[in-house]
C-alpha positions as CSV (number, residue, x, y, z in Angstrom):
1,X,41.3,15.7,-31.2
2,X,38.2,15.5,-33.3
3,X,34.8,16.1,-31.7
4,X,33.5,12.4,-32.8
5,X,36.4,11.2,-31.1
6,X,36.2,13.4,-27.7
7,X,32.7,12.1,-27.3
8,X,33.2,8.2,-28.1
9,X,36.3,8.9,-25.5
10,X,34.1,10.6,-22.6
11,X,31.1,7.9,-23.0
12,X,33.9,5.1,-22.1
13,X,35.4,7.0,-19.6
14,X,32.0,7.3,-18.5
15,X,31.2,3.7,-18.7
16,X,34.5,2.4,-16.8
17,X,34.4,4.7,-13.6
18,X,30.1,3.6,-13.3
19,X,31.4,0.7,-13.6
20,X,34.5,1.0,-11.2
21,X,32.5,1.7,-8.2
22,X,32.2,-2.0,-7.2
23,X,36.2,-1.8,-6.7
24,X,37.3,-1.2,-3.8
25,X,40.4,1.1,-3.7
26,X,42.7,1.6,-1.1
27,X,45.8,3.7,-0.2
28,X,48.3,1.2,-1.5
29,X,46.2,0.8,-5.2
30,X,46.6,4.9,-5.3
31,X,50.3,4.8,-4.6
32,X,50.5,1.9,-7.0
33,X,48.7,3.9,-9.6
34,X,50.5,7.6,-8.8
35,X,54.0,5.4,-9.5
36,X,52.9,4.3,-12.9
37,X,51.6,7.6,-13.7
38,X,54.8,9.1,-12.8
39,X,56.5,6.3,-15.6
40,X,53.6,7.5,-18.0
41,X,54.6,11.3,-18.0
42,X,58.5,10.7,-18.7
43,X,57.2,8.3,-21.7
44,X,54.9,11.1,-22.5
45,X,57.6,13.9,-22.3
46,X,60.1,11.9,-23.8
47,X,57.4,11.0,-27.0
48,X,57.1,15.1,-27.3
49,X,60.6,15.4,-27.4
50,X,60.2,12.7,-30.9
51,X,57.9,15.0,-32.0
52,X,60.0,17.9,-31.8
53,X,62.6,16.6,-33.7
54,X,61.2,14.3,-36.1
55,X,61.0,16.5,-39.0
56,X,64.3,16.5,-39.0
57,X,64.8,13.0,-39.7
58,X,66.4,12.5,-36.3
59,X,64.0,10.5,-34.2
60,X,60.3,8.5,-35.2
61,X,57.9,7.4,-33.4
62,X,57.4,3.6,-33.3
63,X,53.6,4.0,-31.7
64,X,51.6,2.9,-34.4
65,X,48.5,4.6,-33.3
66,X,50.2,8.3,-33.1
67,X,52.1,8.4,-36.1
68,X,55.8,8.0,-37.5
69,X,55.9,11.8,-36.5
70,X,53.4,12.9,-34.4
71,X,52.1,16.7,-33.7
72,X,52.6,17.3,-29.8
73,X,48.5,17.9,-29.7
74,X,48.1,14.1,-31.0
75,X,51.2,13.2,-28.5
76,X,49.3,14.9,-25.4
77,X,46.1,13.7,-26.6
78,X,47.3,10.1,-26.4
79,X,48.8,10.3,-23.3
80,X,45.8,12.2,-21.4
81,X,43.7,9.5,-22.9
82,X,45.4,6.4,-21.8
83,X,46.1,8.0,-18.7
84,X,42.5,7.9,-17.7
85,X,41.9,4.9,-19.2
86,X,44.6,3.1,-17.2
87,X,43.0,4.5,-13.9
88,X,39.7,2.9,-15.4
89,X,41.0,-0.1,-16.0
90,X,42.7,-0.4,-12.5
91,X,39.5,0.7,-10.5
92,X,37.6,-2.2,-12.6
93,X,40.0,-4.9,-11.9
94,X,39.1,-7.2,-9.0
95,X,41.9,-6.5,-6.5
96,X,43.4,-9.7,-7.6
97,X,44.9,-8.5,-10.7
98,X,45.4,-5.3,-10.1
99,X,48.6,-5.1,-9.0
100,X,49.8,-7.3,-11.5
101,X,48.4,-4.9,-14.2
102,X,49.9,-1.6,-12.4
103,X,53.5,-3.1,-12.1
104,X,52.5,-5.4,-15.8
105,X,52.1,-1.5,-17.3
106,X,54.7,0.0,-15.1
107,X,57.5,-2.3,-16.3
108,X,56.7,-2.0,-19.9
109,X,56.5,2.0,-19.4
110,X,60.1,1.7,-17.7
111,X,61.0,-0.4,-20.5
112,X,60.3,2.7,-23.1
113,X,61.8,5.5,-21.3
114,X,64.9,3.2,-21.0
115,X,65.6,2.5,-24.4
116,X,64.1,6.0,-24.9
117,X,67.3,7.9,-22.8
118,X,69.5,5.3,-24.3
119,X,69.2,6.9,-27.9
120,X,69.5,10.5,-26.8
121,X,65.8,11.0,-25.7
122,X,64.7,13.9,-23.0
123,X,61.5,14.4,-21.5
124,X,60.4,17.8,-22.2
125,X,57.0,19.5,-21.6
């Protein structure tokens, strides 16, 4: 990750958890948010086993923002990035809709690693 990009990154991480401490949080909103990080890592480790093998021709990536073949320094960057940044997003959230984003984001995530096994996909670290 460049160093322009690293610092635009920590400024909104910045901004997001100031922000988040009007939020409450509670026990339930962690186990909420540990289960769709747990979705997050076997889409993550499944999107490094794409990058393994794409320069074979065998697999692409579909994630416009990585790359048909991403390296696996731009795959874990990505996926430590949006991991924060979906904690931020679910501290800011008024309890209202954050469930319906954790289990909104959760669903999709299950929806990847689905169709992700069903082609032949691991996750490896």
């Amino acid at each position: 990750m460049n160093k322009k990009l690293t610092v635009k990154l920590l400024v909104l991480l910045t901004i997001i958890f100031v922000s988040s401490a009007a939020n409450a949080w509670s026990k339930k909103d962690t186990y909420w948010e540990a289960a769709y990080l747990a979705t997050h890592v076997a889409d993550w480790g499944q999107t490094l086993d794409i990058s393994s093998q794409c320069q074979s021709g065998a697999y692409y990536e579909t994630n416009p923002i990585m790359g048909k073949c991403p390296s696996s320094q731009t795959v874990n960057a990505y996926f430590i990035g949006t991991a924060l940044l979906h904690y931020g997003a679910a501290h800011m959230l008024p309890k209202k809709y954050r469930r319906m984003f954790q289990a909104g984001t959760m669903g999709m995530e299950l929806s990847y690693i689905t169709n992700n096994a069903s082609i032949g996909l691991n996750v490896k670290f």
